[in-house]
Residue frames as qw, qx, qy, qz and C-alpha x, y, z in Angstrom:
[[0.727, -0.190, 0.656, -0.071, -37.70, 23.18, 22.26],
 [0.831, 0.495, 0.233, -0.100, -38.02, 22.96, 18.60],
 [0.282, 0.826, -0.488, 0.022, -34.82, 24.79, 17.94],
 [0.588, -0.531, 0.563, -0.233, -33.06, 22.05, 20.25],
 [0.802, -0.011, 0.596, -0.049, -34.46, 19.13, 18.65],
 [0.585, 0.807, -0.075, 0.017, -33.81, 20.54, 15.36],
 [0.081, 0.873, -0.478, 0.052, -30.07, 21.55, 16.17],
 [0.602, -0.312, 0.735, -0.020, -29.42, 17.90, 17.85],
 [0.716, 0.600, 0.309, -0.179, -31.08, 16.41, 14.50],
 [0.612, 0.790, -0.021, 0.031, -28.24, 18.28, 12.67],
 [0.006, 0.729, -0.684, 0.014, -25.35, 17.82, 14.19],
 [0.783, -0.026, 0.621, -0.019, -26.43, 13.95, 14.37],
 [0.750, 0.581, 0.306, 0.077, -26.55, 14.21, 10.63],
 [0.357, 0.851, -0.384, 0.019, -23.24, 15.92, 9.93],
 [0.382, -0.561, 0.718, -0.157, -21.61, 13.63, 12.57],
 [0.813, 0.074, 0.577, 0.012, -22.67, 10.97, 10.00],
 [0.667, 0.739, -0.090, -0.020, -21.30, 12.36, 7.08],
 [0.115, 0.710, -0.657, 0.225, -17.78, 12.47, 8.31],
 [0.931, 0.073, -0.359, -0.013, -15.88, 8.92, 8.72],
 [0.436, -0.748, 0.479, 0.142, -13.62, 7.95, 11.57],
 [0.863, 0.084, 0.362, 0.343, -11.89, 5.64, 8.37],
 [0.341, -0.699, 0.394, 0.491, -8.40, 7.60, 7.46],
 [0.742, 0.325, 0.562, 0.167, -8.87, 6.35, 3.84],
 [0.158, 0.696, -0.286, -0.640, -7.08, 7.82, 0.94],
 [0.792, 0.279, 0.513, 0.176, -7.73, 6.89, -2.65],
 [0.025, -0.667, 0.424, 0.613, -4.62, 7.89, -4.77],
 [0.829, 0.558, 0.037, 0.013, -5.18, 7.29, -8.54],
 [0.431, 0.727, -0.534, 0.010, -1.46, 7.46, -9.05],
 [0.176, -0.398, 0.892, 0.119, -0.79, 4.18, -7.67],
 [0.764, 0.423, 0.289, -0.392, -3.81, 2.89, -9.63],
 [0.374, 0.761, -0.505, -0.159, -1.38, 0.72, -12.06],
 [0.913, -0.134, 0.026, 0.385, 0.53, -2.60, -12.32],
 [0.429, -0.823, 0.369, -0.051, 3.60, -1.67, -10.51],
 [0.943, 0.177, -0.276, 0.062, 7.05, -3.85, -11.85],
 [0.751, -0.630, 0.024, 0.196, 9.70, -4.72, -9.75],
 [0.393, 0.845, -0.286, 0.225, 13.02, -3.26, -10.36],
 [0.464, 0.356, -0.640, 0.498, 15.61, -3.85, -7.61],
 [0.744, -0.578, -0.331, -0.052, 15.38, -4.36, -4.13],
 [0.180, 0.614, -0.381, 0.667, 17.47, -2.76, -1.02],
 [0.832, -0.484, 0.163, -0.215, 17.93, -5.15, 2.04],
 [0.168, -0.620, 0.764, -0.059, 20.06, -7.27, 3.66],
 [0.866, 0.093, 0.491, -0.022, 19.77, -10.19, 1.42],
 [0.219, -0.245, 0.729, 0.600, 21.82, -11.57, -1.85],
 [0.850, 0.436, 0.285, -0.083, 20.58, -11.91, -5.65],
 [0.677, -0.174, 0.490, 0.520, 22.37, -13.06, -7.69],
 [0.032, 0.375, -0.402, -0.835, 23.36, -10.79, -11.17],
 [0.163, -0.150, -0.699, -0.680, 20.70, -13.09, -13.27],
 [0.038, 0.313, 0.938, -0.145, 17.98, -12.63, -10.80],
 [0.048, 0.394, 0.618, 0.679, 14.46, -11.47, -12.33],
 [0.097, 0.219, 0.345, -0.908, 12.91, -8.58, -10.42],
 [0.443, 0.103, -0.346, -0.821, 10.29, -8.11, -13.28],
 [0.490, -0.342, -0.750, -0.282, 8.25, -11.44, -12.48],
 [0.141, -0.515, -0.730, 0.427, 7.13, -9.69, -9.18],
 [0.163, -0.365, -0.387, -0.831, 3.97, -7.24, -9.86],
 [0.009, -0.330, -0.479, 0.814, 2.05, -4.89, -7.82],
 [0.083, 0.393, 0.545, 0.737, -1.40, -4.21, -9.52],
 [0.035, -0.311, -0.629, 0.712, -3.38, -1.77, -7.65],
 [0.214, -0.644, -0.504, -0.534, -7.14, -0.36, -7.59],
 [0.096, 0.091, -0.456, 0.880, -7.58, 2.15, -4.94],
 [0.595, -0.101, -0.078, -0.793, -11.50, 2.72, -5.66],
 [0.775, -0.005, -0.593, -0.218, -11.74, -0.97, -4.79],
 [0.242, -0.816, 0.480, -0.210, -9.07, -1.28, -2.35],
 [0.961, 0.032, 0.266, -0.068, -7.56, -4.11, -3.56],
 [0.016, 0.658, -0.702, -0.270, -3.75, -4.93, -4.65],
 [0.994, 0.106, -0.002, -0.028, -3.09, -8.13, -6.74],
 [0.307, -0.721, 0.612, 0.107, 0.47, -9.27, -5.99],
 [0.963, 0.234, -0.129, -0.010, 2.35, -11.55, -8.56],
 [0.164, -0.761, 0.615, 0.123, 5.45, -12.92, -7.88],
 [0.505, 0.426, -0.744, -0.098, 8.01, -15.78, -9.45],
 [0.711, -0.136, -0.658, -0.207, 7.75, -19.28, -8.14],
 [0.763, -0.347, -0.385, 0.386, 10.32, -19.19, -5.19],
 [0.252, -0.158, -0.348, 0.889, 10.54, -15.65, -3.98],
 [0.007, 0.715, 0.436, 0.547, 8.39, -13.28, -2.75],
 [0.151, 0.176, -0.357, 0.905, 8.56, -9.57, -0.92],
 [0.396, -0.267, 0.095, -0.874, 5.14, -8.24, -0.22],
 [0.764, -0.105, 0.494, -0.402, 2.76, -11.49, 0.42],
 [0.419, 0.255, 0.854, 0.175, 1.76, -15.00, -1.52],
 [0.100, -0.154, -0.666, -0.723, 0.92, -14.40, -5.23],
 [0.140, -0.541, -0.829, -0.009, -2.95, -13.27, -4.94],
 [0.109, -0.593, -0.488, -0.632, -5.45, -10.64, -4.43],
 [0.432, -0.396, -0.505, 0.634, -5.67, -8.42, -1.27],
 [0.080, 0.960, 0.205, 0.171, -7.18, -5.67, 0.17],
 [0.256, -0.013, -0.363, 0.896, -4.74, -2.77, 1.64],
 [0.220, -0.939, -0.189, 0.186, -5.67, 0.58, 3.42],
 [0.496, 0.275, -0.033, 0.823, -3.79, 3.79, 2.49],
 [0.160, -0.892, -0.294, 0.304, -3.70, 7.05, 4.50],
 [0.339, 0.934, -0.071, -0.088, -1.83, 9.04, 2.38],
 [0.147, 0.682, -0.713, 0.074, 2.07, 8.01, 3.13],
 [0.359, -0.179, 0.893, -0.205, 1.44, 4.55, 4.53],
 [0.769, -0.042, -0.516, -0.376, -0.36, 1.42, 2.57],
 [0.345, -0.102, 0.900, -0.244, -0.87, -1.90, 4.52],
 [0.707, 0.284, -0.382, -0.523, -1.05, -4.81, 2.93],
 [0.857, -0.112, -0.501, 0.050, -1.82, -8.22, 4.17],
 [0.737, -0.649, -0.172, 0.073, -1.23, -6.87, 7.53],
 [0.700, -0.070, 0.028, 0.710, 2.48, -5.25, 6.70],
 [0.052, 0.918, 0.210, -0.332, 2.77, -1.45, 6.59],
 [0.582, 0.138, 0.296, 0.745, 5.27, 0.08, 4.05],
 [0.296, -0.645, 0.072, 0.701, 5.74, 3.70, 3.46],
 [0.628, 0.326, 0.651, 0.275, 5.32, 5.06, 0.06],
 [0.005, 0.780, -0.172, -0.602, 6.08, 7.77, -2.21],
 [0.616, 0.316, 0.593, 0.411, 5.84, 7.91, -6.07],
 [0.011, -0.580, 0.321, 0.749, 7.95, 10.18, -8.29],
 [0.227, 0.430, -0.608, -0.627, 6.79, 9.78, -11.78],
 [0.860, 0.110, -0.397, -0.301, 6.72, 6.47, -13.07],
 [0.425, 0.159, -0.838, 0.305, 8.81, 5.18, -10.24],
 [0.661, -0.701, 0.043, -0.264, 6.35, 4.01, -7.03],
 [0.331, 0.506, -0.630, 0.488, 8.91, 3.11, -4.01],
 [0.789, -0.491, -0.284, -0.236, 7.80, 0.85, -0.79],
 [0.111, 0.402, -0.760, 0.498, 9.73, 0.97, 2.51],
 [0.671, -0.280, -0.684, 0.065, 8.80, -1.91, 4.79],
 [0.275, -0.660, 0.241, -0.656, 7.99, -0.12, 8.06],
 [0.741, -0.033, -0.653, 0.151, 9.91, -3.00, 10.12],
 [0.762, -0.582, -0.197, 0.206, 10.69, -3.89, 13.77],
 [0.192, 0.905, -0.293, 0.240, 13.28, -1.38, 14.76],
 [0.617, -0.525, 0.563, -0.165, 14.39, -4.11, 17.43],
 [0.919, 0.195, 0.320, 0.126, 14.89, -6.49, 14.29],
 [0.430, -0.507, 0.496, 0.560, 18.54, -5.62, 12.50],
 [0.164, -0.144, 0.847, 0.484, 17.69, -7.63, 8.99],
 [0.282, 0.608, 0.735, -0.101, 14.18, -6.87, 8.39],
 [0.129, 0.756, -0.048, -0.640, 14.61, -3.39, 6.48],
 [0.468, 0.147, 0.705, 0.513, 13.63, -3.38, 2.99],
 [0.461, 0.606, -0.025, -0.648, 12.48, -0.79, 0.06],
 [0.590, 0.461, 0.628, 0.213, 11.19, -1.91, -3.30],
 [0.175, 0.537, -0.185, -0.805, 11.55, -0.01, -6.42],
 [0.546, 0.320, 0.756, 0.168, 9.04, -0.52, -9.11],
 [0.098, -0.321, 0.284, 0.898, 8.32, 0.88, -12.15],
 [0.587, 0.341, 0.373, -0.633, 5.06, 1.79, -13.45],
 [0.429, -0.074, 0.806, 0.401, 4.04, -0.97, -16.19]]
């Protein structure tokens, strides 16, 4: 009976070491993040300024600060959010985006409505 209570004892205690949260903390997007160009089905114009929107991330925190210029913005409202990352997917402020960083370049696809036409968008930033 002792073995029993012993063996139940220990698989309770491994079955608490392991997490049912899918969390991944990547130091390489640990970094303010600057905007470079966008790919979607919208217009800018030749003088507009990619570089006043910033991505500043802390993974050990989970927490993204998002800056952007007065009157546009891609990811959320200028300000301080957590995300969640599972290794190829972030979500932030409830949006999910794909993600994949070569170098110094991170790269966000908007993981949109497939039933929406004009909602597809990737970001390219560049590590600041």
């Amino acid at each position: 009976m002792k073995k029993v209570g012993f063996l139940f004892v220990l698989v309770l205690v491994l079955n608490s070491c392991f997490s049912d949260d899918d969390y991944v903390v990547d130091a390489a997007l640990n970094s303010t993040w600057i905007l470079n160009r966008a790919s979607c089905f919208c217009f800018f114009d030749d003088n507009f300024d990619f570089s006043a929107h910033t991505l500043t991330f802390d993974s050990s925190e989970q927490r993204v600060t998002v800056q952007n210029s007065d009157d546009t913005r891609f990811i959320a409202d200028s300000g301080t959010y957590t995300f969640t990352n599972n290794g190829n997917t972030i979500n932030i402020n409830g949006k999910r985006y794909a993600y994949t960083i070569r170098g110094s370049t991170l790269e966000l696809t908007f993981l949109d409505n497939p039933d929406i036409a004009d909602d597809e968008i990737t970001l390219f930033y560049s590590k600041g």
